[in-house]
BAFI-3210 file (N, C-alpha, C; in Angstrom, 3 decimals, decimal comma, padded with zeros to 6 digits):
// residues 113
n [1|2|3|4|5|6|7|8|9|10|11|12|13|14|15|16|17|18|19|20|21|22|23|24|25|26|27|28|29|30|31|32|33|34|35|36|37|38|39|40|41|42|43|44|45|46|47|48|49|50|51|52|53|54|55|56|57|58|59|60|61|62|63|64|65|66|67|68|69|70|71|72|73|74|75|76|77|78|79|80|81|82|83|84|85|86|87|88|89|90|91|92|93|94|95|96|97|98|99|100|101|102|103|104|105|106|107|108|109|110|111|112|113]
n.u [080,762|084,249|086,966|089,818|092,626|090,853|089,918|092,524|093,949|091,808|092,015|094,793|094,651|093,234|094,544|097,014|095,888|094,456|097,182|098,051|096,508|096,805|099,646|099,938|099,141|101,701|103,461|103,102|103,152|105,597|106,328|107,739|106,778|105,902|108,373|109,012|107,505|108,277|111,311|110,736|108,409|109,760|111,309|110,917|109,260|111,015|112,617|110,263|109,935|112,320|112,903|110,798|111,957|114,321|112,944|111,841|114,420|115,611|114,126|111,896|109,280|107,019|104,604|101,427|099,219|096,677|094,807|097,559|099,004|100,841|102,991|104,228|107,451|108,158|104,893|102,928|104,623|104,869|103,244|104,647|107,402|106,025|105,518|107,927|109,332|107,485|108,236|111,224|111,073|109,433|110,939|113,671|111,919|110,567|112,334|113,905|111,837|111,746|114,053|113,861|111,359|112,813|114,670|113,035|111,417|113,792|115,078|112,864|112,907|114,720|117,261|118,938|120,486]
n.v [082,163|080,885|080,656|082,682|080,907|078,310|078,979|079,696|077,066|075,426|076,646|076,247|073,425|073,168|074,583|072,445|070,563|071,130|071,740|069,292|067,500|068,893|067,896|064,988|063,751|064,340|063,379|060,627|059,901|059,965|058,156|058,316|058,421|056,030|054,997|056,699|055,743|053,357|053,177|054,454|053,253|050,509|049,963|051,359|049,528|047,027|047,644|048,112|045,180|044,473|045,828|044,348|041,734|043,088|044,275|041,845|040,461|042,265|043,019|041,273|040,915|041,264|042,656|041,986|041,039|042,199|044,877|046,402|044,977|043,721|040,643|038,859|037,271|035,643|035,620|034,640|032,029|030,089|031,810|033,718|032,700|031,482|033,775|035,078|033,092|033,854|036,584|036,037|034,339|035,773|038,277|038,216|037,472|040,025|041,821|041,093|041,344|044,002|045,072|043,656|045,126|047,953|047,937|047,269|049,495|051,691|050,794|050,989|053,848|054,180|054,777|052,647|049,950]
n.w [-124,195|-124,884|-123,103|-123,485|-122,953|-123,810|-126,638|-127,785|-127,764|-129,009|-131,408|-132,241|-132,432|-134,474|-136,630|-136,930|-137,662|-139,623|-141,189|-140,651|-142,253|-144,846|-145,494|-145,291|-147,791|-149,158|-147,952|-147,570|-150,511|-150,735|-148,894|-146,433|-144,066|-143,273|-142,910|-140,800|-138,831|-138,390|-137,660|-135,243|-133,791|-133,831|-132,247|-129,791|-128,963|-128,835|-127,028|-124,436|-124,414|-123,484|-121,391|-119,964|-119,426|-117,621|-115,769|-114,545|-113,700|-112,324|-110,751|-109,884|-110,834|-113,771|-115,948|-116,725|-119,196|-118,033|-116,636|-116,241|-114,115|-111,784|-111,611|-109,143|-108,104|-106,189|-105,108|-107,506|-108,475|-110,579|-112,638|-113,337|-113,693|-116,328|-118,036|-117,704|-119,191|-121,620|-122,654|-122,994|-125,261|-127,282|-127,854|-129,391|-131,708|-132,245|-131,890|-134,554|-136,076|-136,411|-137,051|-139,688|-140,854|-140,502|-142,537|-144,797|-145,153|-145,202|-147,421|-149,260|-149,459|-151,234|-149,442|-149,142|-150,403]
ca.u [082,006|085,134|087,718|090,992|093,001|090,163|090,238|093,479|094,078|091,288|092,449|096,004|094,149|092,480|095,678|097,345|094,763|094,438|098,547|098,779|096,004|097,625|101,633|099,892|099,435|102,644|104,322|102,537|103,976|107,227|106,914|108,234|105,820|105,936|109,864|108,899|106,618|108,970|112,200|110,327|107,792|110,727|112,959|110,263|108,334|112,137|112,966|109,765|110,231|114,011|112,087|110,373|112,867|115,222|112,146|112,015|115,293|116,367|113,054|111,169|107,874|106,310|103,475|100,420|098,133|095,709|095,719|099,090|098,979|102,244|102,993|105,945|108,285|107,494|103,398|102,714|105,879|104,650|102,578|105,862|107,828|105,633|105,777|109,373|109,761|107,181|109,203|112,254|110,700|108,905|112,121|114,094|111,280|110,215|113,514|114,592|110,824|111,790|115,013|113,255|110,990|113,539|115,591|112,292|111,578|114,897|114,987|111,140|112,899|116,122|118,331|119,837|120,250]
ca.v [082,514|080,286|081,512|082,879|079,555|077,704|079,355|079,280|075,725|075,073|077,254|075,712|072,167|073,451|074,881|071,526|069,243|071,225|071,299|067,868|066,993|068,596|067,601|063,975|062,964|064,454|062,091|059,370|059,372|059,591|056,833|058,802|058,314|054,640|055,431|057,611|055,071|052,351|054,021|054,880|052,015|049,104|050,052|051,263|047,918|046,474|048,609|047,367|043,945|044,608|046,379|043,389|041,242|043,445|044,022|040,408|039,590|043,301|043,686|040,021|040,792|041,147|043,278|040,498|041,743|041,971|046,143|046,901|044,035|043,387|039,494|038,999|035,770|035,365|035,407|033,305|031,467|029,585|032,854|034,884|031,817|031,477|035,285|035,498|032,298|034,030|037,698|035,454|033,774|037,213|039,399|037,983|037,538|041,248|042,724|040,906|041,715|045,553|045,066|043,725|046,451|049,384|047,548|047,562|050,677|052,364|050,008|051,693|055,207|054,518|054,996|051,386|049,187]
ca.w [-124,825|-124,085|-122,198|-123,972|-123,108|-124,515|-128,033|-128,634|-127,816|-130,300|-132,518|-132,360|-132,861|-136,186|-137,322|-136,664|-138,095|-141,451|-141,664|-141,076|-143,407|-146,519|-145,257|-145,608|-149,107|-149,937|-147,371|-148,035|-151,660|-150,335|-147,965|-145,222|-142,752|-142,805|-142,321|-139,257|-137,598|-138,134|-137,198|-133,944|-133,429|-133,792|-130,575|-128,532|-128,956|-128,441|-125,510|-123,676|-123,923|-122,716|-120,059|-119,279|-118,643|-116,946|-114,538|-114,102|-112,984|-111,066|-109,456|-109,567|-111,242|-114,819|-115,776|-117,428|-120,023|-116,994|-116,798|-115,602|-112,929|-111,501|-111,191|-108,607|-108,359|-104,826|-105,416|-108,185|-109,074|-112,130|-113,877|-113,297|-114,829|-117,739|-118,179|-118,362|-121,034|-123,330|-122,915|-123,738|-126,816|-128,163|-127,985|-130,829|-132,712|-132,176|-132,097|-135,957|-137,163|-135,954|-137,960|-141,002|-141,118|-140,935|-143,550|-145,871|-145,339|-146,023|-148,992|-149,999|-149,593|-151,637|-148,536|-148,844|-151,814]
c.u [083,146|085,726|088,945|092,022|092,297|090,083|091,659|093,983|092,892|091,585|094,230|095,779|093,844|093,889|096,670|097,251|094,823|096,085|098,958|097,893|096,234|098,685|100,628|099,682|100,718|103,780|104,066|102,682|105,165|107,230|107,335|107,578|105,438|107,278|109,799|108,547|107,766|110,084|111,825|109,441|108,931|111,332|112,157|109,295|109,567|112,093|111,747|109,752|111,276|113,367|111,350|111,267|113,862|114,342|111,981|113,106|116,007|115,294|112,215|110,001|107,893|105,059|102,726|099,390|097,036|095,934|096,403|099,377|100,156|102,171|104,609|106,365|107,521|106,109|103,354|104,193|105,737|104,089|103,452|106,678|107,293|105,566|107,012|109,868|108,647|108,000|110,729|112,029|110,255|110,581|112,588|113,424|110,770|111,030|113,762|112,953|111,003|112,758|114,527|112,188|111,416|113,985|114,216|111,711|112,853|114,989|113,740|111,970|114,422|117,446|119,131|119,188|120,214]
c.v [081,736|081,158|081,506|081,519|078,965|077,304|079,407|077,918|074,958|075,425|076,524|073,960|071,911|073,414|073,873|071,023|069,618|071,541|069,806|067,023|067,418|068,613|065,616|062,736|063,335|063,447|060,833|058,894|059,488|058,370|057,061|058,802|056,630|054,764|055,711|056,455|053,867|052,206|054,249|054,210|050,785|049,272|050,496|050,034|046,746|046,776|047,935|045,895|043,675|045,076|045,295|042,247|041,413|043,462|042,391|039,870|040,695|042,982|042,322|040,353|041,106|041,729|042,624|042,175|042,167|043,830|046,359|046,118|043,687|041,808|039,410|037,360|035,236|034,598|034,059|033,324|031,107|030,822|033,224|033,860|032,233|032,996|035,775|034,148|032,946|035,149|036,947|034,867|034,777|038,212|038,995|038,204|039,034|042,046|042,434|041,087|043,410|045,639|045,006|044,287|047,469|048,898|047,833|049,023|051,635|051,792|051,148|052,997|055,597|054,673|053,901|050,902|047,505]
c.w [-124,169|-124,282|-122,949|-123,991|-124,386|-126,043|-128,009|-128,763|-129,305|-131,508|-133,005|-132,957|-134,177|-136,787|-137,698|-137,795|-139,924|-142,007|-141,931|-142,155|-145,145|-146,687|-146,062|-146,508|-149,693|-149,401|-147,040|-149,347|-151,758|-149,597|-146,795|-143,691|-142,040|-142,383|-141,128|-138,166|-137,583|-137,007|-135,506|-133,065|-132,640|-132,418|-129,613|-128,192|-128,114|-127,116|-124,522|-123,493|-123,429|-121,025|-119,382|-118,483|-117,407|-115,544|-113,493|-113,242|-111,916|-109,900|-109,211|-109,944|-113,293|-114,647|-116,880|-118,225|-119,298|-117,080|-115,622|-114,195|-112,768|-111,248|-110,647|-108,451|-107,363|-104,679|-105,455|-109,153|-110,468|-113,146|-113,724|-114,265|-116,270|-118,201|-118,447|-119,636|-122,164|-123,269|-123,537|-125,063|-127,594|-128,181|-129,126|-131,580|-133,162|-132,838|-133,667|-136,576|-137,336|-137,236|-139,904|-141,602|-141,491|-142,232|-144,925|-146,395|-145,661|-147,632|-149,878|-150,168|-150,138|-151,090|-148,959|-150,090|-151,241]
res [x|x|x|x|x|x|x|x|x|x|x|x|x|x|x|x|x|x|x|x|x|x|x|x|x|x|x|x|x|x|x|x|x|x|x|x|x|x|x|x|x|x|x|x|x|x|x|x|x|x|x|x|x|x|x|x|x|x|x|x|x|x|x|x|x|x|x|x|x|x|x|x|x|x|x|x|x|x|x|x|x|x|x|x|x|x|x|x|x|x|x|x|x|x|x|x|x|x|x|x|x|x|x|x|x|x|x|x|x|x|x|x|x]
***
């Protein structure tokens, strides 16, 4: 028999799972859920690559696709280099694909003409 916790956490999981499975065709023909993820995707995708940089030049390192490996100036000079010119070349491009996302999506949901 699980333990009081147990069941209700499962029970709170169920309850969840079968709310959010019949909320999700109705907001999926609204569009609203691509809205949501966008809206909330775009600037935290932004925000970390701002985060990258700023790390770069307060604190002297960059964290490499490697998992969560810090690369410091000091170290290796050139991987820290090349680490901060691609964060400088991906930001714009990130940040105005973020932009032209929300914009399509509000567009999709009538907000903006």
């Amino acid at each position: 028999m699980p333990a009081r916790t147990s069941t209700i956490a499962i029970a709170t999981v169920v309850g969840i799972t079968a709310l959010l499975k019949s909320m999700v065709p109705l907001l999926q023909q609204n569009g609203i859920i691509w809205l949501i993820v966008v809206a909330v995707g775009g600037p935290w995708i932004v925000w970390d690559c701002a985060k990258q940089l700023y790390n770069a030049a307060m604190h002297g390192y960059v964290i490499t696709g490697v998992p969560e490996r810090h690369v410091y100036r000091d170290k290796e000079p050139s991987l820290f280099r090349n680490n901060v010119v691609a964060w400088i070349v991906m930001l714009p491009i990130i940040a105005s694909g973020a932009v032209v996302l929300l914009l399509d999506a509000l567009e999709a949901e009538h907000l903006i003409s």
